[in-house]
N, CA, C and O atoms as CSV, one atom per row, in Angstrom:
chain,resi,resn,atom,element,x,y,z
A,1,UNK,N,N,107.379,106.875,118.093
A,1,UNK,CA,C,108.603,107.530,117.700
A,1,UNK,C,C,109.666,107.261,118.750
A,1,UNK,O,O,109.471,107.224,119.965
A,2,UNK,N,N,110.557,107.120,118.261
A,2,UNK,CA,C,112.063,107.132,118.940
A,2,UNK,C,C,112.723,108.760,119.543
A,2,UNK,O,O,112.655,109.773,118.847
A,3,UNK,N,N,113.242,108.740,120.716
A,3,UNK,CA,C,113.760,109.946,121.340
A,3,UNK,C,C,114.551,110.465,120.466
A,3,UNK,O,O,114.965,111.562,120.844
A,4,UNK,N,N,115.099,110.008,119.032
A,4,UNK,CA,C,116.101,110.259,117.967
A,4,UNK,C,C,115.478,111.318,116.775
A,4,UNK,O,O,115.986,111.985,115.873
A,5,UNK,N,N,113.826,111.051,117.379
A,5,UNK,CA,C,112.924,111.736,116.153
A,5,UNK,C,C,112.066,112.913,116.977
A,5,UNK,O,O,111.811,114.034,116.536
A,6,UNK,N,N,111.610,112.275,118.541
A,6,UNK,CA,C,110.871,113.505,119.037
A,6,UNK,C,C,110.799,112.878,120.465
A,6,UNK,O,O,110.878,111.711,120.849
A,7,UNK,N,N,110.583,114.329,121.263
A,7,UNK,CA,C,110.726,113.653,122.915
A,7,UNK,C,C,109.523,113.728,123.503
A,7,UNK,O,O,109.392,113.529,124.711
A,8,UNK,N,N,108.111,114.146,122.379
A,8,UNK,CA,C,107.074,114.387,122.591
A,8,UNK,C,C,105.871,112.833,123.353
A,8,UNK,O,O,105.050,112.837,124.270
A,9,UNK,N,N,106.272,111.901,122.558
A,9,UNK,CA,C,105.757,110.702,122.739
A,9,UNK,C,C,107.007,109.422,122.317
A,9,UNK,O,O,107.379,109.044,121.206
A,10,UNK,N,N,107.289,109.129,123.229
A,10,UNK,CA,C,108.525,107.777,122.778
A,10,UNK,C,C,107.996,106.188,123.076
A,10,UNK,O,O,108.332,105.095,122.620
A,11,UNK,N,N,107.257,106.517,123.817
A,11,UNK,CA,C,106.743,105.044,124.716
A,11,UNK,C,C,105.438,104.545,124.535
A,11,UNK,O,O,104.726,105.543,124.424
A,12,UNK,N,N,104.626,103.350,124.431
A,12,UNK,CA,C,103.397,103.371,124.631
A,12,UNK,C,C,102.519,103.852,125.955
A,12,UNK,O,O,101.303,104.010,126.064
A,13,UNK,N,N,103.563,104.022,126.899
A,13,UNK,CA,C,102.494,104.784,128.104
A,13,UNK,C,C,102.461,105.799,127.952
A,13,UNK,O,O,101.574,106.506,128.431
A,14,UNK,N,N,103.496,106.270,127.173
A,14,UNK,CA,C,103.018,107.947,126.565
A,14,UNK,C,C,101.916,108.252,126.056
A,14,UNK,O,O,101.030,108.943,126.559
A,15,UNK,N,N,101.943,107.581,124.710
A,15,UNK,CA,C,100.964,107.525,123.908
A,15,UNK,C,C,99.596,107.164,124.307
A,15,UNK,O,O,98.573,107.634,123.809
A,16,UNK,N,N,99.650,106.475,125.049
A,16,UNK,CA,C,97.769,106.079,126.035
A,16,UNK,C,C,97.790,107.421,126.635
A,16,UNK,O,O,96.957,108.238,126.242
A,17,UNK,N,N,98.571,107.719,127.465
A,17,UNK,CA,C,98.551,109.146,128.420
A,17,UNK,C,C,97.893,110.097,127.827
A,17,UNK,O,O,97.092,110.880,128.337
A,18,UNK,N,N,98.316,110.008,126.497
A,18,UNK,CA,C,98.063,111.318,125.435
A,18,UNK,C,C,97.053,111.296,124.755
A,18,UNK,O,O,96.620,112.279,124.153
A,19,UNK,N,N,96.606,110.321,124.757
A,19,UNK,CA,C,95.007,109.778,123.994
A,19,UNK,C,C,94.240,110.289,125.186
A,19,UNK,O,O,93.481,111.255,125.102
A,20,UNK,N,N,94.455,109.628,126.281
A,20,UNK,CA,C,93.602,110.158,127.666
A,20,UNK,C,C,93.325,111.146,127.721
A,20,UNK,O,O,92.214,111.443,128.160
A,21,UNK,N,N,94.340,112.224,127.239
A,21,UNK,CA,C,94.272,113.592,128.075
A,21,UNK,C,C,93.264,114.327,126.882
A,21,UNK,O,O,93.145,115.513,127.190
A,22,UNK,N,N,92.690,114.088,125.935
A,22,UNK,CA,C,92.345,114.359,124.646
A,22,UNK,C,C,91.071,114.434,125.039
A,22,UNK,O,O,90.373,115.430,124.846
A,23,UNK,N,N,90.580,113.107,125.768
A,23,UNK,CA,C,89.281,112.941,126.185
A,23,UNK,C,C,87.993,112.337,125.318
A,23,UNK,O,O,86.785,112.150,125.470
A,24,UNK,N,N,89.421,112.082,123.927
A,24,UNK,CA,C,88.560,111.509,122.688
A,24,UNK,C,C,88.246,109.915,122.492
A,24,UNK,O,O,89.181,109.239,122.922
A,25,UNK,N,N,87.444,109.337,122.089
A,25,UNK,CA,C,87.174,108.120,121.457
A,25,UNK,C,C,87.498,107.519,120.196
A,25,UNK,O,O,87.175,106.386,119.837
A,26,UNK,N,N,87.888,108.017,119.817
A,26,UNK,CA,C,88.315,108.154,118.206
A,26,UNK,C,C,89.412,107.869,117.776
A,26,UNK,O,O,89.379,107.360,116.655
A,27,UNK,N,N,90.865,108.052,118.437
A,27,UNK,CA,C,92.081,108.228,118.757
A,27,UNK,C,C,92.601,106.803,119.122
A,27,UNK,O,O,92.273,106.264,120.180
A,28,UNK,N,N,93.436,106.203,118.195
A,28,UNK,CA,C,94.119,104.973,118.687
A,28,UNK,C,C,95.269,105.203,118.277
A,28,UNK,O,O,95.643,106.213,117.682
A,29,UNK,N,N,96.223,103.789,118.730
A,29,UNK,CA,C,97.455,104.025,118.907
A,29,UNK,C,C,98.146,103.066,117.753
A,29,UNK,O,O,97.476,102.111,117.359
A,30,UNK,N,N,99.236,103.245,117.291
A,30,UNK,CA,C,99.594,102.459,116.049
A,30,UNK,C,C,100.864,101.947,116.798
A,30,UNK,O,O,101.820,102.722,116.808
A,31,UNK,N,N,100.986,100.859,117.366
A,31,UNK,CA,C,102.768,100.518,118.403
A,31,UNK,C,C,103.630,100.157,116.840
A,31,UNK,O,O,103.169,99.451,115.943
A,32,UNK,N,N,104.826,100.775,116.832
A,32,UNK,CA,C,105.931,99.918,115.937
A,32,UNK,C,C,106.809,99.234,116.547
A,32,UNK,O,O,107.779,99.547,117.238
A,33,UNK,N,N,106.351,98.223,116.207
A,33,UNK,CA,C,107.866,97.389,117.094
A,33,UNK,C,C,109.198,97.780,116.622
A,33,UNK,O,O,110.286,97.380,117.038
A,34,UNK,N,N,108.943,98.631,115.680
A,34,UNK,CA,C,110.647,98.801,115.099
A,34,UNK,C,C,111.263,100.021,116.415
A,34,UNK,O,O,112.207,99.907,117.197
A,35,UNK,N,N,110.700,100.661,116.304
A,35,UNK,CA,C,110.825,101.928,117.116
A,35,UNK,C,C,110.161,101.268,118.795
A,35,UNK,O,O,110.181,102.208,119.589
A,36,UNK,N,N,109.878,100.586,119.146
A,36,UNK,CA,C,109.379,99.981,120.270
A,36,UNK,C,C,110.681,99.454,120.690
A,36,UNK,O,O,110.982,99.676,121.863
A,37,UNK,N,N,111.397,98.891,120.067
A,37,UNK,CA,C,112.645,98.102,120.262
A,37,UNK,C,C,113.716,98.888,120.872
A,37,UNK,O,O,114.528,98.473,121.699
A,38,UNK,N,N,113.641,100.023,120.399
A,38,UNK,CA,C,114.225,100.982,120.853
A,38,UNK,C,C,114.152,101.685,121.934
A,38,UNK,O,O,115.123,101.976,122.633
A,39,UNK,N,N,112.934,102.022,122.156
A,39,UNK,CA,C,112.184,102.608,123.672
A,39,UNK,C,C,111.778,101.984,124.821
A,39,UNK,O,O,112.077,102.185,125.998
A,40,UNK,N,N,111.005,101.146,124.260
A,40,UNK,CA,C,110.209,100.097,125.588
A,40,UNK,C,C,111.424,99.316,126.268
A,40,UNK,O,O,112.535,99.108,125.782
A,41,UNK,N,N,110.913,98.921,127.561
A,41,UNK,CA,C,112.187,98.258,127.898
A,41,UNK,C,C,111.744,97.092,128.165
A,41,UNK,O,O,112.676,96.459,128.663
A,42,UNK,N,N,110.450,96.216,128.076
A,42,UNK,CA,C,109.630,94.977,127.938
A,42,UNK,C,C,108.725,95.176,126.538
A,42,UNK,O,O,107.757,95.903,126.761
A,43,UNK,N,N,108.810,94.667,125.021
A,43,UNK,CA,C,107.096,94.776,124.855
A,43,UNK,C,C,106.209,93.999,124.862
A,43,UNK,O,O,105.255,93.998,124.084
A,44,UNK,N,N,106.589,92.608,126.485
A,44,UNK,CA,C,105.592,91.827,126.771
A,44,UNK,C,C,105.121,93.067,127.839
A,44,UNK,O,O,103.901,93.100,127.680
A,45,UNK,N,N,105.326,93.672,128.426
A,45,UNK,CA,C,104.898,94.230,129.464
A,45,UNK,C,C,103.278,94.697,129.104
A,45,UNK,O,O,102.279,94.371,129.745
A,46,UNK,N,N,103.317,95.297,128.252
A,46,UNK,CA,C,102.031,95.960,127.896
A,46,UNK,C,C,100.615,94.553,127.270
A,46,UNK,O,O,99.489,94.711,126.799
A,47,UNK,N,N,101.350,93.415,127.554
A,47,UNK,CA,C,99.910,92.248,126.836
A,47,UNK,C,C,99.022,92.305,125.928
A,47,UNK,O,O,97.831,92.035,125.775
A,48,UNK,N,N,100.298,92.918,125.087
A,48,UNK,CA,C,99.363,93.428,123.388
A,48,UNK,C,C,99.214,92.288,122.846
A,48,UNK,O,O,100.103,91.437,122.864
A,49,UNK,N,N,97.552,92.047,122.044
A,49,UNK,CA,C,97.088,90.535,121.862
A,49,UNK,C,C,96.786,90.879,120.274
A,49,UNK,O,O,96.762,89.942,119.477
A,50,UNK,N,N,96.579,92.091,119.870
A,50,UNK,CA,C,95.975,92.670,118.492
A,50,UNK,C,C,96.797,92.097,117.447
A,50,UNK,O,O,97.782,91.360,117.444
A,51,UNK,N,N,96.001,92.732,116.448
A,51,UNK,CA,C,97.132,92.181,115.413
A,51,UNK,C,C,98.793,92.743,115.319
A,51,UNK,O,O,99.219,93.821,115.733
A,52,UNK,N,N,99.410,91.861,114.772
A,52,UNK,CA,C,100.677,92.021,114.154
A,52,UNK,C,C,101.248,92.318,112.840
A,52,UNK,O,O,101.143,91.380,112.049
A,53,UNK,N,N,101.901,93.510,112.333
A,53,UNK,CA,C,101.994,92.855,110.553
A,53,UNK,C,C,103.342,93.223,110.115
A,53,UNK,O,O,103.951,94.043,110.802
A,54,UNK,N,N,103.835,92.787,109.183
A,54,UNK,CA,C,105.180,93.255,109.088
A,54,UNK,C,C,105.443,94.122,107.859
A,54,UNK,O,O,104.592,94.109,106.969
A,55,UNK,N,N,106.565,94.894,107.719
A,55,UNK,CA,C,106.736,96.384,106.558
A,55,UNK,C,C,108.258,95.743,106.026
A,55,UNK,O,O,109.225,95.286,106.635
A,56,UNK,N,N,107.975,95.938,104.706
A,56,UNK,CA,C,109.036,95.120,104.469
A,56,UNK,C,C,109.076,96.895,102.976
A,56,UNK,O,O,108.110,97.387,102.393
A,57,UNK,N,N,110.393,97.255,102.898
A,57,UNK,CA,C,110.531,98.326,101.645
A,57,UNK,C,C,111.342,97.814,100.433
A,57,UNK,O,O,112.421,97.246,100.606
A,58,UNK,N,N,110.910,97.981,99.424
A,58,UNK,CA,C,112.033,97.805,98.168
A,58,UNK,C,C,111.788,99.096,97.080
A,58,UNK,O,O,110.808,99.767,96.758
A,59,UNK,N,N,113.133,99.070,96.721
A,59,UNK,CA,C,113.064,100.022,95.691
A,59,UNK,C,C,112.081,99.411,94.255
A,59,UNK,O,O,111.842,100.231,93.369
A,60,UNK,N,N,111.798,98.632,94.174
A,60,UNK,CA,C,111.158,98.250,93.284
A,60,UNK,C,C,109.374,98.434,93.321
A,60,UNK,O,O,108.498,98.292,92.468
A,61,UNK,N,N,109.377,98.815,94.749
A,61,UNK,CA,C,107.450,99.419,94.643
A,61,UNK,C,C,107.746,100.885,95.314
A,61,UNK,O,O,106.779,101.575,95.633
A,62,UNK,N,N,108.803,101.262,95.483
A,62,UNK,CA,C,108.884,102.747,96.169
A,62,UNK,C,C,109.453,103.355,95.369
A,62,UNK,O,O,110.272,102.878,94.583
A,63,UNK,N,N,108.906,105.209,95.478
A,63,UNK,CA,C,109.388,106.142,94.074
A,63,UNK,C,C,111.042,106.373,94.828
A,63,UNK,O,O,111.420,106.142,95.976
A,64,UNK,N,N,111.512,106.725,94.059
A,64,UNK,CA,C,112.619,106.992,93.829
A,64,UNK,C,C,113.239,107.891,94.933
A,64,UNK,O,O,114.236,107.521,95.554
A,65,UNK,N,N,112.679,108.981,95.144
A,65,UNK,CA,C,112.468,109.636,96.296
A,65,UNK,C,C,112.812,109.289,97.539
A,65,UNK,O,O,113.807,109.532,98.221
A,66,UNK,N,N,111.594,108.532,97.770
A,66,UNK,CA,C,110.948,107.619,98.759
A,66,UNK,C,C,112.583,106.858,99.291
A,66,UNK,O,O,113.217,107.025,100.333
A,67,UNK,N,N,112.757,106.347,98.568
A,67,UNK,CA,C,113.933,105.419,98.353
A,67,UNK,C,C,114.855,105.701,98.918
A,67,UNK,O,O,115.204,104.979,99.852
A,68,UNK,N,N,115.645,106.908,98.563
A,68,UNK,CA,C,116.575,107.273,98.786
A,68,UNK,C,C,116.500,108.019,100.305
A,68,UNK,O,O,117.459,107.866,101.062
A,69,UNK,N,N,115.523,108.702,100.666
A,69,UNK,CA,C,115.106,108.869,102.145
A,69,UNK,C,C,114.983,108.018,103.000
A,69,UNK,O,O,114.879,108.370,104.175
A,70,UNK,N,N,114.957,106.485,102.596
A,70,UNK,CA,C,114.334,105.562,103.548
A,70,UNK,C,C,115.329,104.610,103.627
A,70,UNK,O,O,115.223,103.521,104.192
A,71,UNK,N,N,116.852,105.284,102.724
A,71,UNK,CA,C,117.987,104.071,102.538
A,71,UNK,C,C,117.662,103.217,101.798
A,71,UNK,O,O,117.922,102.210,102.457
A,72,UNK,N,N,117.130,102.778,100.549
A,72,UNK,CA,C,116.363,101.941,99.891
A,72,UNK,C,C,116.829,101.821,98.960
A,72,UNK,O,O,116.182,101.986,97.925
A,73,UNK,N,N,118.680,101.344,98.941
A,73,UNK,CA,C,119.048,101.162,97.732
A,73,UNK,C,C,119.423,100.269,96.497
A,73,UNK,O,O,120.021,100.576,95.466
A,74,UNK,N,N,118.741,98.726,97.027
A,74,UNK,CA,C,118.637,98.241,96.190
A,74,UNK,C,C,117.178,97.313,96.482
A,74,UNK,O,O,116.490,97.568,97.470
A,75,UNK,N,N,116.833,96.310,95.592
A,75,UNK,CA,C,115.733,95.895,95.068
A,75,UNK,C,C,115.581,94.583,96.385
A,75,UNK,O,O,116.465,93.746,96.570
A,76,UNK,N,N,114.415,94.643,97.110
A,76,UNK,CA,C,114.988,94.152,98.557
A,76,UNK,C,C,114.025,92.692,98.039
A,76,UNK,O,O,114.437,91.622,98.486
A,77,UNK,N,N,113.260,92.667,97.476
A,77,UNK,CA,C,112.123,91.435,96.733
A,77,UNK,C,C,111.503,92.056,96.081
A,77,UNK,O,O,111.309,93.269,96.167
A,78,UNK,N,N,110.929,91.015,95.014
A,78,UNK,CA,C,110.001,90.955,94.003
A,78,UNK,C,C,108.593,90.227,94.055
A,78,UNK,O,O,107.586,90.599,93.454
A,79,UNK,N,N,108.685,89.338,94.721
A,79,UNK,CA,C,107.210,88.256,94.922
A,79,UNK,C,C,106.794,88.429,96.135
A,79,UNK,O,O,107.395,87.864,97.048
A,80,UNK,N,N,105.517,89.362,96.435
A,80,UNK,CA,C,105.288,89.938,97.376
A,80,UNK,C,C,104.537,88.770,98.094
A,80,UNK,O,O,104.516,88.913,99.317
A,81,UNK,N,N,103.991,87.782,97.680
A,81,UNK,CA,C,103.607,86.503,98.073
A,81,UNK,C,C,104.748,85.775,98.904
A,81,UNK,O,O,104.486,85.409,100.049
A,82,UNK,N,N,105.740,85.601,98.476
A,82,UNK,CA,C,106.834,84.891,98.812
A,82,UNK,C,C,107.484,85.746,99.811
A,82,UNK,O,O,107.904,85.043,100.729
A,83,UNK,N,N,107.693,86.815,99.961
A,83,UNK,CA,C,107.649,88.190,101.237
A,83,UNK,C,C,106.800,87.424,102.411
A,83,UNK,O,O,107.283,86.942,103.436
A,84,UNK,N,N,105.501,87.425,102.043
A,84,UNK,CA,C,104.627,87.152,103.231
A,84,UNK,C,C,104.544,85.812,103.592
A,84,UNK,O,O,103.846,85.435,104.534
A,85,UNK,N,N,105.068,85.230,103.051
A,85,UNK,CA,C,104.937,83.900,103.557
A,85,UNK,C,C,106.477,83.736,104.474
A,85,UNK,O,O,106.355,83.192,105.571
A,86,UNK,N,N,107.044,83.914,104.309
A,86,UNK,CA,C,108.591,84.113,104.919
A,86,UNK,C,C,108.480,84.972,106.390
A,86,UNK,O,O,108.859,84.549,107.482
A,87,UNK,N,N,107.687,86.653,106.035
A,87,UNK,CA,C,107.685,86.988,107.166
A,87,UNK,C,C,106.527,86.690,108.459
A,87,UNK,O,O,106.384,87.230,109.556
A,88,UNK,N,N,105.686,85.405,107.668
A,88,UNK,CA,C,104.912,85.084,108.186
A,88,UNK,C,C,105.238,84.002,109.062
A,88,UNK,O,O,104.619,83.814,110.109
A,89,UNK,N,N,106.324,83.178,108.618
A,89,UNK,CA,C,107.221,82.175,109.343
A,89,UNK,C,C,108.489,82.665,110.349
A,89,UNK,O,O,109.029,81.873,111.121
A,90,UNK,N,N,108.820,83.846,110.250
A,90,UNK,CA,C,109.527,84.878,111.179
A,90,UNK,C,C,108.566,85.033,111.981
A,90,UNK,O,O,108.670,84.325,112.983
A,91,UNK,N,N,107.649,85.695,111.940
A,91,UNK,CA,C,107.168,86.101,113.058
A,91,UNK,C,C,106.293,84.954,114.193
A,91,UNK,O,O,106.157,84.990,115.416
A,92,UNK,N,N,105.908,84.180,113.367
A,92,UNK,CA,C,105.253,82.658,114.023
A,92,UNK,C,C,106.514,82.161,114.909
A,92,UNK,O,O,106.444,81.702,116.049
A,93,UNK,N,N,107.695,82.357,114.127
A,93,UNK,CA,C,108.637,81.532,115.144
A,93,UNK,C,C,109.224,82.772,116.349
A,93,UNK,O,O,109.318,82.228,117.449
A,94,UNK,N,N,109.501,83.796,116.381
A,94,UNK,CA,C,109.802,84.862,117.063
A,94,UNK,C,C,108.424,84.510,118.132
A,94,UNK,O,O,108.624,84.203,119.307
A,95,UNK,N,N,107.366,84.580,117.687
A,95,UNK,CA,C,106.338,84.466,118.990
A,95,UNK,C,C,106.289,83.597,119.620
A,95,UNK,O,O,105.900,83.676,120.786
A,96,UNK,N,N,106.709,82.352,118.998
A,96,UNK,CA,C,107.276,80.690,119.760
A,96,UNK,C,C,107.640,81.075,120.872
A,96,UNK,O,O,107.248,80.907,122.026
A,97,UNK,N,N,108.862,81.898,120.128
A,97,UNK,CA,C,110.383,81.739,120.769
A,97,UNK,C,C,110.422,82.816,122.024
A,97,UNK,O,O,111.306,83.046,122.849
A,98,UNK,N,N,108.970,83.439,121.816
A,98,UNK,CA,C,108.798,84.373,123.258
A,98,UNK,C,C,108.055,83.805,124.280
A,98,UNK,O,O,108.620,83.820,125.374
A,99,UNK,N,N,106.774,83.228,124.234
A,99,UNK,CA,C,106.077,82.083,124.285
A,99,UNK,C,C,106.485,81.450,124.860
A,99,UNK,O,O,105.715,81.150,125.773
A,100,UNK,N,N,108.040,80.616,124.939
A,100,UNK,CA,C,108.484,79.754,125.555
A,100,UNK,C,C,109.329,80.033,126.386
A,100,UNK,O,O,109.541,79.329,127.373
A,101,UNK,N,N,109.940,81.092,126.124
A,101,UNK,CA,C,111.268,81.944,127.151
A,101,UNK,C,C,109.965,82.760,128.741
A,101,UNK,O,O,110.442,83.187,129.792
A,102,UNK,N,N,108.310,82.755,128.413
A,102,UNK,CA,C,108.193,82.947,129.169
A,102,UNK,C,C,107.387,81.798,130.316
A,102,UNK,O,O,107.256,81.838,131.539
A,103,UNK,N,N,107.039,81.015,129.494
A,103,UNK,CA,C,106.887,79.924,130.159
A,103,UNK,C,C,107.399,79.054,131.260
A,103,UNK,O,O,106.830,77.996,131.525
């Protein structure tokens, strides 16, 4: 979460901190890079190797509701195939393009 939503956990060293203090095994952490972007101030710093995936919303698979809470006002794609293959070539090149800036 973003300091915009709660000041409880904003950061991933929060969030480990807070798993720690729990004392549980069970308990993992979900990073959003959307909201990471916002908080973290490196997110090479942390040498996250796990997977990656991307959230893409349209009003066309979300209720109506949904929609209108999430700003979702028009039809963002249809070929959810053609979605993933696109944001699959975004993110391949974004990791290049980090990849090489640290090289």
């Amino acid at each position: 979460m973003n300091r915009y939503e709660s000041n409880v956990i904003n950061t991933a060293r929060d969030a480990i901190a807070t798993i720690a203090r729990t004392g549980s095994d069970n308990i993992v952490v979900h990073l959003d890079s959307f909201h990471m972007n916002i908080e973290e101030s490196s997110l090479r710093e942390h040498n996250y190797t796990g997977t990656i995936t991307f959230e893409s919303f349209s009003s066309a698979i979300v209720a109506p509701n949904l929609s209108n809470t999430l700003a979702v006002w028009r039809n963002l794609w249809e070929d959810s195939d053609d979605l993933a293959r696109h944001a699959k070539a975004f993110m391949d090149l974004q990791l290049a393009s980090a990849n090489h800036a640290v090289s």
